[in-house]
N, C-alpha and C positions, 0 to 999 in steps of 0.2 A: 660163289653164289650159293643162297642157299638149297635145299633140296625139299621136295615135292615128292610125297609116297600116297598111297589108296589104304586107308584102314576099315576096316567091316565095321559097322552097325548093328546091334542088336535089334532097330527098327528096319532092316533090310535095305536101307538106304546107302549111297557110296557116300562114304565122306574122305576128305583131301585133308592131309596133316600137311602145312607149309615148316619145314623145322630150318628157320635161319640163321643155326648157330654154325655152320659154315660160311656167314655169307661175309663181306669186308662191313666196317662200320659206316662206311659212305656209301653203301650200294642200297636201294630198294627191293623189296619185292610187291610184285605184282601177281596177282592169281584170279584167273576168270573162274566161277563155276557156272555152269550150264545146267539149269533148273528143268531143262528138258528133260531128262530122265523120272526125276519125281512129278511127271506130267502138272506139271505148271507152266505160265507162258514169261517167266519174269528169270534174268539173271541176274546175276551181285558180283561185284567188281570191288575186288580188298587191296587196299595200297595199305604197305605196312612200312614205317620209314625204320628202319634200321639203325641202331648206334645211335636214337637220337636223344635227346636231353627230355623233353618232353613224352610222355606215353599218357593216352587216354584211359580215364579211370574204367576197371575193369566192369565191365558189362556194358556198356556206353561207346556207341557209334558214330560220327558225328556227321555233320549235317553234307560236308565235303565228300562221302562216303556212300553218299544214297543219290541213283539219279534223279533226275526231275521225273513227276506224276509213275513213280516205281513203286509207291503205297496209294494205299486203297483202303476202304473201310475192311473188304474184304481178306486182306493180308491182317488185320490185326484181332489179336484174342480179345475175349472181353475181356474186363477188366486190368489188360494189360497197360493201359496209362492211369497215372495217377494224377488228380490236382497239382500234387506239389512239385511235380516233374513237371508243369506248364509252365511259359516265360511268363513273369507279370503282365506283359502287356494283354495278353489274353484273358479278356473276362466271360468270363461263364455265372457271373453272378444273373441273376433271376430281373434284376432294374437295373442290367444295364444299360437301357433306351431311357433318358430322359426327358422325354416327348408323352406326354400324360395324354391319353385319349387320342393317340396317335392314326389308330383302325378306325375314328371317328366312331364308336362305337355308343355312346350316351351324348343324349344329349336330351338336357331336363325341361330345359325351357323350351323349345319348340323344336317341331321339326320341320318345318318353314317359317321365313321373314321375309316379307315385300317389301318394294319401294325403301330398299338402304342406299343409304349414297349421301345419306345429310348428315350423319350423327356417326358418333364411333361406340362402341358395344362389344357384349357377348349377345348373340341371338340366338344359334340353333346351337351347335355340335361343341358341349363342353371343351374350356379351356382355349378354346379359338377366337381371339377376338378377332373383328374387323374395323379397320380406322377407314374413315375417309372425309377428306379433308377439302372443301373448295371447291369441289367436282358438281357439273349438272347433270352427271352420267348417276342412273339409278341399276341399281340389280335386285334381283332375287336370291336370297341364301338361304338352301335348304340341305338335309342332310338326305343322301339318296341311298340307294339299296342296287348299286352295282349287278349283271349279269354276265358281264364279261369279262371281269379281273376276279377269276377262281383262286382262292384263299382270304377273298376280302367283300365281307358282306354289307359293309355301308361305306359312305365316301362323303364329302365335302362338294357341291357345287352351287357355281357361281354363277348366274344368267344375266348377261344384258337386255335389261328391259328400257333403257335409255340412253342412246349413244353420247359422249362430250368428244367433238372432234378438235374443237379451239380449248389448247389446254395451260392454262395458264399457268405462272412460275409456281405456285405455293400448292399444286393439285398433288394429290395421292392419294391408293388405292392399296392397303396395306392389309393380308393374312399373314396373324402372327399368332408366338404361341411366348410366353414371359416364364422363365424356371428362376425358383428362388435358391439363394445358395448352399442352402441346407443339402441340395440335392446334386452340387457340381463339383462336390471336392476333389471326385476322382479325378479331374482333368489336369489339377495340379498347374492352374493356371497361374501366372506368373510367379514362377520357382523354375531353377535350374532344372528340372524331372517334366516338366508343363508338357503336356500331350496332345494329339494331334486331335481334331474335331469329324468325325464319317459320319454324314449327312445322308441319307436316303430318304427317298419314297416315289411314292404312283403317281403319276399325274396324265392328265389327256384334256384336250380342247377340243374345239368344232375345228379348227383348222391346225397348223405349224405357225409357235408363235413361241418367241423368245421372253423369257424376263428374268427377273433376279432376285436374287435370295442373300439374304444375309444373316450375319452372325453379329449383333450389336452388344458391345461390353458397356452398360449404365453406369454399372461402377468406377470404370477406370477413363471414361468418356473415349473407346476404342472401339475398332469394328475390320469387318474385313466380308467381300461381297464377293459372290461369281453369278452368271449369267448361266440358265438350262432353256435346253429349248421341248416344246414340248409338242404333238402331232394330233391327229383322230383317233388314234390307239392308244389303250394302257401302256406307257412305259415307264422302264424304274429309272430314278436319276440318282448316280452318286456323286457327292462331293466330299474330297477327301480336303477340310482347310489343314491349315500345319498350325504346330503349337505356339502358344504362345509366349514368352518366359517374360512380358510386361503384363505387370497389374494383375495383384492377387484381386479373388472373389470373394468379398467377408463372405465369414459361417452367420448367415439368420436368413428369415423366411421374404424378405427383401429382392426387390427382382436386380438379377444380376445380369442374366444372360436374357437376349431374347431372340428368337427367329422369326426373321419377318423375310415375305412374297412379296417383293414390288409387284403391283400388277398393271399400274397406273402411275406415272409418276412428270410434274411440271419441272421444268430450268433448275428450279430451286433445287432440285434431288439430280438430276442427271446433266447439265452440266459443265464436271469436271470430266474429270476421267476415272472409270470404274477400280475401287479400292480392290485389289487383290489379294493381296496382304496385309498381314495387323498393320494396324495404324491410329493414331490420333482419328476419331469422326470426323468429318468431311460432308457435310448434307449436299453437294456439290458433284460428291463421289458413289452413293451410295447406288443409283439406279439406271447407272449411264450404259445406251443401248439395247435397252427392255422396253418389248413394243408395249401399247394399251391396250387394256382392257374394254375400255371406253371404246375402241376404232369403231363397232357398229354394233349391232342389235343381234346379232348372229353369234356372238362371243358367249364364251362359256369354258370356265375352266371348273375342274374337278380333280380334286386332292385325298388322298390315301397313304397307309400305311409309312405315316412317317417317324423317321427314325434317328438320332443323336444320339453317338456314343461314342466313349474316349478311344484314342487310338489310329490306325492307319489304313482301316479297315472297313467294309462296310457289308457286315455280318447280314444272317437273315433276319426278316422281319422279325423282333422280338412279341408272342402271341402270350396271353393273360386270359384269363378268366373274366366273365362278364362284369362277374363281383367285385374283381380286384381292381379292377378299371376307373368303377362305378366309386368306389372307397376313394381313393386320389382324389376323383373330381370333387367330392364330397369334402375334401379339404378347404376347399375354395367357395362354394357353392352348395348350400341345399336346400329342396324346394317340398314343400308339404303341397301334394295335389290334392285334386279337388275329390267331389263325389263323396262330402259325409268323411272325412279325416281327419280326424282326433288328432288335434295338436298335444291335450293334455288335458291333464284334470285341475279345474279349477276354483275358488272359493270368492266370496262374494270381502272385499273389505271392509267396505261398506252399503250402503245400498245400489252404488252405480258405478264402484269401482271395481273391476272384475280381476282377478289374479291367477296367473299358471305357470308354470316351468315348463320348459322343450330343455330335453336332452340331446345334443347332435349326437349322429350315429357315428362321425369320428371326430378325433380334436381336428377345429379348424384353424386355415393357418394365422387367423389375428382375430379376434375381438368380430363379429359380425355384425353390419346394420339390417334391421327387418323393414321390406317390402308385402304392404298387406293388398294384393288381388282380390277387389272384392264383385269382378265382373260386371257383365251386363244383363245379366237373368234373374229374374226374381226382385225380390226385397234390397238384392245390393250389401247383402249383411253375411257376416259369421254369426253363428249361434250357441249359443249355450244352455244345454239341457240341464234340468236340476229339477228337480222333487215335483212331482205334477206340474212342469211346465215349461218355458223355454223362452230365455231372451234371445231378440235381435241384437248382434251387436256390432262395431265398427270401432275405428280408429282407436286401435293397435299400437303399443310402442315398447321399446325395450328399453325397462327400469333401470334392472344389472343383466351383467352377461360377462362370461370368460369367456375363452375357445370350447370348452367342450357345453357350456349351456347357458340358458339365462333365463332370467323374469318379466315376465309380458305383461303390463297392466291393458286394460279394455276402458277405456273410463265412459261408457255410455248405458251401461248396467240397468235392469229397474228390478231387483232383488233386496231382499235382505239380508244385512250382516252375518255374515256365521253360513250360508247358504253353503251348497257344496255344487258340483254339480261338471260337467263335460264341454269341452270347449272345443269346437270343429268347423270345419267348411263348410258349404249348403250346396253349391251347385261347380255343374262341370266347369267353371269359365273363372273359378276362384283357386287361390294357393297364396301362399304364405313360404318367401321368400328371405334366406339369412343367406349374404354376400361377405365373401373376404376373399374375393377377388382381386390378383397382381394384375396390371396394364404394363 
C-alpha cells in the first residue's frame, strides 16, 4: 500500500502527501481530507487508480471526483473558468433565446384589441401573432403591466369576452410566435449533432386549465406537442422536446420553425392522439387533451417571459435591453406614429405628385408593403409643408423599396414642380406602417 505523511505549508495550512510508489499496481488509493481545520464546511474525497493505463491530464479533475452540489459560486475564484474550458453544449452567447419580444416588452401597434376571434393577425405585443379560425368565441388582447411576477414588467393577456361552448371540428385558437432560419442553425436540426429544444416561460389563468404548445417544422412538414397545465398563479413551465436529426432548416429569412399555444382547438386538431415526438404533421395530433379557452367568459390567460433555446436545459430568462428588443422587432415591423412625424423630406414631381424616401431604422427581413393610417380626426390627411404653405395629402404607395429603404409617391399633391418641402402625420389616430411580417 502506499503511504500517507503530513508536510508543513508555508501558508500554515496541513497538507497530506499521498506517495504510492509502494503501493501494488492493482491496488487504489483512497484519501479523505477534512476541510474542518481550514474552517470550511465541505470535504474532497481523491480516488487515485494506481498502475493504470490511463491518467488525467495534469491540473484537471474530473467530474467522477467531485460530489454532487460540493461547488458553489462561492468555492470558485474569479476568473477561474474560462470560455474554452465550457462543453459546447453550453451557450453563453448573448441571443441564445430565439423568442424575439419574448418579456412582451414592445408592442407598436397597440396596446389593446377588442372583439378578436374573427380574423388572424398581429395586434398588440410585437411578433405575437394570434390565429383564429371558425370560432364565435370573441376576446380581448392586450399587453398588461404585471404586479405580481417580480422580474417581468409587461405580459400578454387574453380575456373572454364571448364564450363558444359547441365547438366545431375546423375551430382554433392559436398564440404563436414564427422564427426564420437565419436564426435556428444552432439547433443543428436534422444532422447527426441536432440538439435538444428547452422551452420556458410564465404563464397563469383565472383558473387551473390545461392546453398545449407545440414545436411545428414548415419546412420539413414535422412537428412534436406536449400539454402544460397552468393555475391562478405565476408559474414557469419547462419543456425540454429532444432533438431532431430529420429535416434540415434552410439558412434564409423564411419561417421555419414556429411555436404555437393551442388554446382552443375543434376534432379536426385534437382527435388523434397527442404527437410527442418528432413526427410527420398530424392536424389530428396536434392539440389532443387541451381544454378551451372559449369554456366561459371568465377565461383568461396570460403569457410572459418566454424562452427557446438549443439544448437540454432550461437556463434563466434571457434579459436585453429595451433597444435591443425593440431593433429585432423592427426587422419585421415599423411603425411611424403620429403627432406631427416626419416621415421625410420631400419634393413636388410634378404638381400633384409628391416624392420622399424613409430610411428603416434597421434592414428589414424582406422588401416591406406600406399601410397608410390616415384616422378618424380632422381633414383625414398627411401633410406636406413647403415654402409658405401646406398640402393635404393621402394615398400613399411604395414606388421602389429594398429592405433597408424605399420611395413613397403621394399622387394627390397641388404644388409645383421643383417644390421642396416636409412630409409628416397630422393627428394622434394617424401612422404610416412598413410590414415584413413571417405568419
Amino acid at each position: 500500500m502506499g503511504r500517507a505523511r503530513q508536510i508543513a505549508s508555508s501558508e500554515n495550512m496541513d497538507r497530506i502527501l499521498l506517495d504510492a510508489s509502494a503501493a501494488s499496481t492493482d491496488e487504489g488509493e483512497h484519501l479523505l481530507l477534512d476541510g474542518s481545520a481550514a474552517n470550511t464546511d465541505v470535504g474532497f474525497f481523491i480516488n487515485t487508480e494506481v498502475g493504470t493505463t490511463e491518467t488525467p491530464p495534469e491540473g484537471f479533475v474530473g467530474t467522477s471526483s467531485i460530489a454532487a452540489d460540493a461547488i458553489d459560486n462561492t468555492k470558485i475564484a474569479d476568473d477561474a473558468i474560462k470560455r474554452e474550458q465550457l462543453s459546447s453544449d453550453v451557450d453563453l452567447d448573448a441571443d441564445r433565446n430565439v423568442i424575439i419580444n419574448g418579456g412582451m416588452f414592445v408592442a407598436q401597434r397597440a396596446s389593446s384589441a377588442t372583439g378578436l376571434g374573427g380574423s388572424t393577425g398581429y395586434f398588440t405585443c410585437d411578433r405575437w401573432n394570434l390565429t383564429a379560425e371558425n370560432t364565435n368565441g370573441r376576446l380581448t388582447m392586450s399587453q398588461e403591466s404585471p404586479t405580481d411576477l417580480p422580474g417581468f414588467s409587461h405580459a400578454i393577456k387574453l380575456d373572454c369576452t364571448t364564450a363558444d361552448t359547441s365547438i366545431a371540428a375546423g375551430e382554433d385558437l392559436i398564440l404563436s410566435q414564427s422564427i426564420e432560419g437565419y436564426n435556428l442553425q444552432h439547433f443543428k436540426k436534422g444532422t447527426s449533432e441536432a440538439r435538444g429544444w428547452a422551452l420556458s416561460f410564465y404563464a397563469k389563468g383565472d383558473t387551473t386549465s390545461t392546453y398545449a404548445v407545440e414545436l411545428l417544422d414548415g419546412n420539413n412538414t414535422r412537428h412534436i406537442c406536449s400539454l402544460f397545465t397552468i393555475h391562478s398563479d405565476w408559474s414557469r413551465v419547462k419543456i425540454n422536446f429532444p432533438a431532431d436529426t430529420t429535416g434540415a432548416l434552410a439558412v434564409n429569412a423564411n419561417t421555419m420553425i414556429t411555436l404555437n399555444f393551442w388554446l382552443h382547438a375543434g376534432s379536426t386538431y385534437n382527435g388523434g392522439t397527442l404527437q410527442t415526438t418528432w413526427a410527420a404533421k398530424s392536424n389530428a395530433n396536434r392539440a389532443v387533451g387541451a381544454d378551451s379557452f372559449f369554456a366561459s367568459t371568465d377565461r383568461n390567460f396570460h403569457l410572459t417571459g418566454v424562452q427557446l433555446e438549443p439544448g437540454d436545459e432550461c437556463t434563466e430568462f434571457q434579459y436585453e435591453p429595451f433597444e435591443a428588443t425593440m431593433r429585432k422587432c423592427q426587422r419585421y415591423y415599423h411603425r411611424v406614429s403620429p403627432n406631427n412625424r416626419n416621415l421625410g423630406v420631400c419634393s413636388y414631381y410634378n404638381g400633384t405628385t409628391v416624392i420622399t424616401g424613409v430610411y428603416f431604422p434597421v434592414e428589414m427581413r424582406a422588401v416591406p408593403t406600406i399601410t397608410e393610417n390616415l384616422g378618424t380626426i380632422g381633414n383625414q390627411s398627411f401633410i406636406v409643408y413647403r415654402t409658405s404653405d401646406a398640402d393635404y395629402v393621402s394615398s400613399a404607395s411604395i414606388a421602389r423599396a429594398d429592405t433597408s429603404s424605399c420611395q413613397i409617391e403621394i399622387g394627390n399633391g397641388n404644388g409645383t414642380s421643383g417644390d421642396s418641402g416636409v412630409y409628416s402625420t397630422q393627428y394622434s389616430d394617424q401612422s404610416m406602417e412598413f410590414k415584413a411580417d413571417i405568419s
